[in-house]
C-alpha positions as CSV (number, residue, x, y, z in Angstrom):
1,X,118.8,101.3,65.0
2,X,115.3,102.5,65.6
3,X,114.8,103.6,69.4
4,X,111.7,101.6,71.0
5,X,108.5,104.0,71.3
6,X,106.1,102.8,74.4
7,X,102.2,104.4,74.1
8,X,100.9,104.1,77.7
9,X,97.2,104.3,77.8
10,X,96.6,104.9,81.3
11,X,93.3,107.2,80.9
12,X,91.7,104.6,84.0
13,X,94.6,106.0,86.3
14,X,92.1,108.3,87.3
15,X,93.0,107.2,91.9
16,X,94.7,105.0,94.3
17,X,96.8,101.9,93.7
18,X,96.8,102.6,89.3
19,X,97.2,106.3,89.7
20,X,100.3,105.3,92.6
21,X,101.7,102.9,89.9
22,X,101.9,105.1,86.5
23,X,102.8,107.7,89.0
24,X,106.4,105.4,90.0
25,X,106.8,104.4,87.0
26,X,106.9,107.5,85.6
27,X,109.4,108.5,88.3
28,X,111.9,105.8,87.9
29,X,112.4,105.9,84.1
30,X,115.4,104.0,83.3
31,X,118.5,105.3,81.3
32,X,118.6,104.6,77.3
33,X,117.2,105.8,73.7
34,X,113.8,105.3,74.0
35,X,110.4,107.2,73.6
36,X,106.9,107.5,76.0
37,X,104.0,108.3,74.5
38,X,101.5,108.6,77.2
39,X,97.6,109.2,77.4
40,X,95.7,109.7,81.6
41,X,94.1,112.3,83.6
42,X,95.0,115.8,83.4
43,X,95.9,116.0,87.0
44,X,99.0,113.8,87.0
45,X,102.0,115.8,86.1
46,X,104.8,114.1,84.5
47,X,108.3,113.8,85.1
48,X,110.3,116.5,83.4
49,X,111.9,114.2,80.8
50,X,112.4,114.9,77.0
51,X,111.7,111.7,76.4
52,X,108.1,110.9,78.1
53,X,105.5,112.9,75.6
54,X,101.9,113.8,76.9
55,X,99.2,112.6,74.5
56,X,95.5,114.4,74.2
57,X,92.1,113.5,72.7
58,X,89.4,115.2,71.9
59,X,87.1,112.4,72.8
60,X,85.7,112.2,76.0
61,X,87.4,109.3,77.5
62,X,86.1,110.3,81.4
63,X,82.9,108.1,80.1
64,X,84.0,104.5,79.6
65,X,81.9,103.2,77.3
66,X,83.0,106.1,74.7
67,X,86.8,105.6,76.1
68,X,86.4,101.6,74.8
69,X,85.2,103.1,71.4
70,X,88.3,105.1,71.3
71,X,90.4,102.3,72.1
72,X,88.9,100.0,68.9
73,X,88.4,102.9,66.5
74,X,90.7,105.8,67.1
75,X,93.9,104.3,69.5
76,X,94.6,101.9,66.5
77,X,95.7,104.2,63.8
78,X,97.4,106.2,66.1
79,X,99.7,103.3,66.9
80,X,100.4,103.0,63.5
81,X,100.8,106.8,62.7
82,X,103.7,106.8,65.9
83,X,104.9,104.0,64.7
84,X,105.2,102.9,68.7
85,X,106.5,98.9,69.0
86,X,104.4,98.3,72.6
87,X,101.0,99.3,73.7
88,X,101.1,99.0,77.6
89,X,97.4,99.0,79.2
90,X,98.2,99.3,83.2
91,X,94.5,99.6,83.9
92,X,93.9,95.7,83.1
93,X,91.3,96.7,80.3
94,X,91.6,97.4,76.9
95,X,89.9,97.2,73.3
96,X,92.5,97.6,70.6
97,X,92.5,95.1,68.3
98,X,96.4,92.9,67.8
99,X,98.6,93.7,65.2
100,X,101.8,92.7,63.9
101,X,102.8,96.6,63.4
102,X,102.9,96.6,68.1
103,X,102.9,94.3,70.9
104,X,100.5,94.7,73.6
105,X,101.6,94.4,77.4
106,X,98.8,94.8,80.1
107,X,98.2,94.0,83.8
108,X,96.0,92.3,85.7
109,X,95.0,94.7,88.9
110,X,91.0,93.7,89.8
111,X,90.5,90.3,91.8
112,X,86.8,91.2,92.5
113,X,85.4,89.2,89.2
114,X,87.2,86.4,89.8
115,X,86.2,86.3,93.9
116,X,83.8,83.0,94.5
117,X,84.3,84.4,98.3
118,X,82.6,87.7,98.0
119,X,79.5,87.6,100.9
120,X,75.9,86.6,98.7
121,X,74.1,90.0,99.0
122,X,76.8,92.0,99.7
123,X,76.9,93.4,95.9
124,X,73.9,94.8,94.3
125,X,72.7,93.2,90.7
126,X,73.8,95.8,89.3
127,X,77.3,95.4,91.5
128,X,77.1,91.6,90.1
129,X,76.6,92.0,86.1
130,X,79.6,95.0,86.5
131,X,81.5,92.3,87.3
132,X,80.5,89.7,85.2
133,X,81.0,91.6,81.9
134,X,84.6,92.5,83.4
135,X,85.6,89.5,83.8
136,X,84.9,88.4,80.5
137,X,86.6,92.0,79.3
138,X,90.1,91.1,81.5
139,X,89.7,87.5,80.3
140,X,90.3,88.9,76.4
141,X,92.5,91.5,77.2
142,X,94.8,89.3,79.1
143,X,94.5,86.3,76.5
144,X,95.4,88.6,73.6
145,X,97.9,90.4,75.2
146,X,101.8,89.3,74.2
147,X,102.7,90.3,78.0
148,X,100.8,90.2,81.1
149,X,102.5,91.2,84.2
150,X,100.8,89.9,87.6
151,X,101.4,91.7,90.7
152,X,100.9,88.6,93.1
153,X,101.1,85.1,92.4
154,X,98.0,84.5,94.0
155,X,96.5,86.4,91.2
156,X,98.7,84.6,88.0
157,X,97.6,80.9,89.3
158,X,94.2,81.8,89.6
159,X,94.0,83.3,86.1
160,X,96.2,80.7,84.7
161,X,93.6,77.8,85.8
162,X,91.3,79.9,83.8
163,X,92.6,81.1,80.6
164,X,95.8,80.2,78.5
165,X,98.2,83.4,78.9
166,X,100.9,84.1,76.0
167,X,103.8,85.0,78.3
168,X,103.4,86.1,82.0
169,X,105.4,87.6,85.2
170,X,104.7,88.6,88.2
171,X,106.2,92.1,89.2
172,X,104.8,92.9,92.7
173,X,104.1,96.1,93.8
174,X,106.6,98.3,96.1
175,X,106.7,100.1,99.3
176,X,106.6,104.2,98.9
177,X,109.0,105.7,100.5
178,X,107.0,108.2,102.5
179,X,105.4,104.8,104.6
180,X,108.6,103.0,104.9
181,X,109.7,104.5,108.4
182,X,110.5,100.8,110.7
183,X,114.0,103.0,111.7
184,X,111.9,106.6,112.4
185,X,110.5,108.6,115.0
186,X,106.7,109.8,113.8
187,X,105.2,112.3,116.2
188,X,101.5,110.8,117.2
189,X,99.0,112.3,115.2
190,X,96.3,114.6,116.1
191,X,93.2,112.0,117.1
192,X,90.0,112.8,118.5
193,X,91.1,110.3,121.5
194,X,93.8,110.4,124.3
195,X,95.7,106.9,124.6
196,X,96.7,103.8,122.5
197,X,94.3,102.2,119.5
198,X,94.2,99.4,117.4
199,X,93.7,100.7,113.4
200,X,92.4,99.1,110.5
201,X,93.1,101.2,107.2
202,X,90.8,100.8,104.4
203,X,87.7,101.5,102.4
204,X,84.3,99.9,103.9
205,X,83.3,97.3,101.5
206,X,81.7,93.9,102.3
207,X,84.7,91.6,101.8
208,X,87.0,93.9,104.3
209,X,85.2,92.0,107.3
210,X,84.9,95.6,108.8
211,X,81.5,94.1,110.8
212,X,83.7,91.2,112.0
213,X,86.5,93.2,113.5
214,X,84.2,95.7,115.6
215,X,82.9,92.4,116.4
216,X,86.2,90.8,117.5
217,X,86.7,94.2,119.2
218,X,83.1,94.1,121.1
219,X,84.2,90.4,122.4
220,X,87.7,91.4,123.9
221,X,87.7,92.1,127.9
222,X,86.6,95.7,129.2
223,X,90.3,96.1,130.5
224,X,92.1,96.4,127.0
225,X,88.6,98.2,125.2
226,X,89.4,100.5,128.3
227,X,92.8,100.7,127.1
228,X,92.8,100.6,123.0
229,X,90.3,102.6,120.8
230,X,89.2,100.2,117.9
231,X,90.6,103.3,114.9
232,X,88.6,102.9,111.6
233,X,90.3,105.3,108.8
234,X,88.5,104.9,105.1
235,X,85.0,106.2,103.4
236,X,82.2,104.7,105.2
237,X,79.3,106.7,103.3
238,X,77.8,103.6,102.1
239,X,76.1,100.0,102.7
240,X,78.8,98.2,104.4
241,X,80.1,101.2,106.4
242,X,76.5,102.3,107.0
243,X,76.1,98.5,108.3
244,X,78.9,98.8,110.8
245,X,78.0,102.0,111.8
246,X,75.1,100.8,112.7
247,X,76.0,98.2,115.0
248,X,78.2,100.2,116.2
249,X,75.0,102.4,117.5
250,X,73.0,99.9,118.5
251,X,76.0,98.1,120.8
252,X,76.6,101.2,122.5
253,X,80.4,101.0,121.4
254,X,80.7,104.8,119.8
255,X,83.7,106.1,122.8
256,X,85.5,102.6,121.8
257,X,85.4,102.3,117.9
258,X,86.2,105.5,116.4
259,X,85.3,106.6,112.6
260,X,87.9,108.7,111.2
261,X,86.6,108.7,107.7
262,X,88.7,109.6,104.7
263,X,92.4,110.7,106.2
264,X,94.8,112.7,104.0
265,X,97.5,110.1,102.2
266,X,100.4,111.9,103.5
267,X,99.5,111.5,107.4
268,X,99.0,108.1,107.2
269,X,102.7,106.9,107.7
270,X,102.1,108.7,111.1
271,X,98.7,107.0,111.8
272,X,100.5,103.5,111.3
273,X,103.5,104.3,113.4
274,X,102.1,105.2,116.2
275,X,99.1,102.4,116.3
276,X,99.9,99.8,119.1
277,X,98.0,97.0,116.5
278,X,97.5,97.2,112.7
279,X,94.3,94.8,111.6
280,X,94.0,94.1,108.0
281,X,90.7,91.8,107.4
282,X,90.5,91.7,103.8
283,X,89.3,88.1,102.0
284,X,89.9,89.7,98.5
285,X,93.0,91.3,97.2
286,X,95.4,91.6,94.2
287,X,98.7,93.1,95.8
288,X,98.0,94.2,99.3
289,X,98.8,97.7,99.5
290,X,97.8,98.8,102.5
291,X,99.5,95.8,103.8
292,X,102.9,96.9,102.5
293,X,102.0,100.5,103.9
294,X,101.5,99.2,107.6
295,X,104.9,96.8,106.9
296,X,106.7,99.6,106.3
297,X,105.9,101.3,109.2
298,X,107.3,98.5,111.8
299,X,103.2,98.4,114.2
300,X,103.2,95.0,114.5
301,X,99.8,93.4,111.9
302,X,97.7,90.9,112.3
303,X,95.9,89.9,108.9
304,X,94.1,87.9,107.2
305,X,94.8,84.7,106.2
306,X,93.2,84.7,102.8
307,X,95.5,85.0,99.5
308,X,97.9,86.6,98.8
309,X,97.8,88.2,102.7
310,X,100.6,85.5,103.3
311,X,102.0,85.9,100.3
312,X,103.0,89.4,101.0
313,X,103.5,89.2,104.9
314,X,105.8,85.8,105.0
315,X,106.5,85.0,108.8
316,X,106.4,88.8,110.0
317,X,102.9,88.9,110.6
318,X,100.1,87.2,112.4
319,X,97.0,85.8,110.8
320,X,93.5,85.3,111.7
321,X,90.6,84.1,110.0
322,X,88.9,87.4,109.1
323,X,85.4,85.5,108.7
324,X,85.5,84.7,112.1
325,X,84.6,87.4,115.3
326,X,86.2,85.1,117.6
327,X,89.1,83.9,115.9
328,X,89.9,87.7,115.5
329,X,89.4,88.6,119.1
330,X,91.4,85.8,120.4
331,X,94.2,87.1,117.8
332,X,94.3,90.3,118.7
333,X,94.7,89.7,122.1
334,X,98.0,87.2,121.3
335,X,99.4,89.9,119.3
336,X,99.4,92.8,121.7
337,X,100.8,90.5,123.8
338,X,103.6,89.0,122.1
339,X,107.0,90.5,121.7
340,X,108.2,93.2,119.2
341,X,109.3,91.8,115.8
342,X,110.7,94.6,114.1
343,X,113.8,92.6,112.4
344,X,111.5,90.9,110.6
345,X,109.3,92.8,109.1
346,X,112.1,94.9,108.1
347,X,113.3,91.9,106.2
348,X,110.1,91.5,105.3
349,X,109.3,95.0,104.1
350,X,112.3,95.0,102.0
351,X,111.2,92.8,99.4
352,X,108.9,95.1,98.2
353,X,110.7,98.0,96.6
354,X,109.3,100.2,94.2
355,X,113.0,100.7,92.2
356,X,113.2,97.3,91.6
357,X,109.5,97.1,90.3
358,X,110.1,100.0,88.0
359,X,113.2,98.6,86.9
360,X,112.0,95.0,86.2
361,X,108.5,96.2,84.8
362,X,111.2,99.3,81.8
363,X,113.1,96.0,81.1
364,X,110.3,93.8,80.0
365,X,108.2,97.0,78.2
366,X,111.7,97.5,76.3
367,X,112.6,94.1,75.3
368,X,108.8,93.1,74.1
């Protein structure tokens, strides 16, 4: 019996939460006679296993518009020259044509196109028609695909009302085990602050109600602004992090809310320990990752309450309406006030494992 051969294009792995998921995949691979074929960036290194193969073009693929002109012209015949039975496309996007010689499996990772919610003005046009082409790009992708695998529900009912899917799962995302730490001791890390702070982990973008929480934060009595530092850790180089840092200016609040920028990835288990609150104000996401992150850790959270945000945190975290200055304040204040609730989240946390993804995610790739 022929062994199953799996091409991976994953040349849009290139950082964060696709890079983090190839990455577990690739450590997790499951026992059997079977082959990976793989194409991504030259800087992830793969697993030493005889049975995962690194794959290399001479095209340029770093530019996307020649990378979807290898995917139609080139990818194709190369399919049929492996003979491989599945073409897995983790990056949501992809341009071969369907044939009965392989199946095609993909995911859906990018919520932004499909957003109504996303603040008028805070995209540029240019921001807008991205995402309007994409859409219609994941829309074919996902309709011609023989597998799609979801990583929230949230995400599969939303593109279900929308398009007619051949077969579809949802395979959520897992916890790494660097963040999950609820039954550790982290040693604080080295702040440019004395004392206790609230954090918010993320990128500055429009939809992650950054403004809002400094806002919340502004509104919340001297004696616990006194106490907690408002912690902001993520890239606020551009329009919505040069808006907030703006405000932050012109309120006179720069000794209270403190920009960390970009922090490295492998001190941030120690960053979320060691917060007295964790704030998570995002209105669009696929699979929460930062979420899971600050879950793992045990600081109690107090997040949005936009989907999939309860979808992900159940009953072991509090929610706030992140559109909403007041609402937030008033929440935040609740929360450092209310009791520990470490049992749960631990509960919580450990729904999320990044074995079981791997292994559910090998099963269906092998069985397609």
């Amino acid at each position: 019996m022929k062994s199953k051969k799996i091409l991976i294009n994953a040349f849009s792995a290139k950082l964060g939460g696709g890079k983090t998921y190839v990455l577990n995949l690739l450590d997790r691979l499951p026992k059997g006679d079977f082959e990976i074929l793989i194409y991504l960036p030259d800087d992830i290194v793969l697993p030493n296993d005889s049975r995962v193969r690194r794959m290399t073009t001479s095209w340029p693929t770093h530019n996307p518009i020649i990378r979807s002109w290898w995917e139609m012209l080139a990818l194709p015949f190369i399919l049929v020259q492996e003979k491989v039975d599945v073409l897995f496309c983790p990056g949501g996007v992809h341009n071969t044509p369907s044939s009965q010689r392989y199946k095609i499996a993909t995911m859906f990772r990018n919520m932004l196109p499909f957003d109504p919610n996303i603040i008028p003005g805070g995209q540029s046009f240019k921001e807008k028609l991205r995402d309007v082409l994409l859409k219609r790009v994941m829309l074919k992708t996902m309709t011609t695909a023989d597998l799609v695998i979801f990583i929230s529900d949230y995400a599969r009912k939303v593109i279900e009302s929308q398009a007619k899917i051949k077969s579809a799962v949802t395979i959520p995302h897992g916890i790494a085990n660097q963040f999950y730490v609820l039954d550790e001791s982290l040693s604080r890390p080295s702040l440019p602050f004395d004392g206790e702070y609230i954090l918010y982990v993320s990128r500055f973008e429009f939809y992650k109600r950054h403004l809002e929480v400094v806002q919340a934060y502004e509104k919340l009595p001297h004696h616990i602004r006194e106490r907690y530092k408002l912690l902001l850790v993520g890239g606020a180089e551009y329009r919505a992090g040069l808006r907030v840092k703006d405000y932050v200016k012109q309120n006179g609040l720069e000794n209270e809310v403190i920009f960390l920028g970009d922090y490295p990835y492998v001190q941030l288990p120690a960053l979320y320990k060691n917060a007295r609150l964790f704030v998570f104000a995002s209105t669009c996401e696929n699979c929460p990752n930062i979420l899971l992150e600050a879950m793992g850790s045990g600081v109690p959270i107090l997040c949005s309450d936009y989907q999939p945000m309860p979808e992900f945190g159940g009953t072991a975290v509090s929610y706030m309406n992140p559109d909403s200055p007041d609402d937030i304040a008033e929440k935040i204040q609740t929360s450092l006030l209310a009791s520990n609730n470490s049992v749960q989240l631990k509960s919580q946390a450990d729904k999320f494992n990044w074995d079981v993804t791997a292994e559910k995610t090998w099963d269906l790739l092998l069985k397609l």
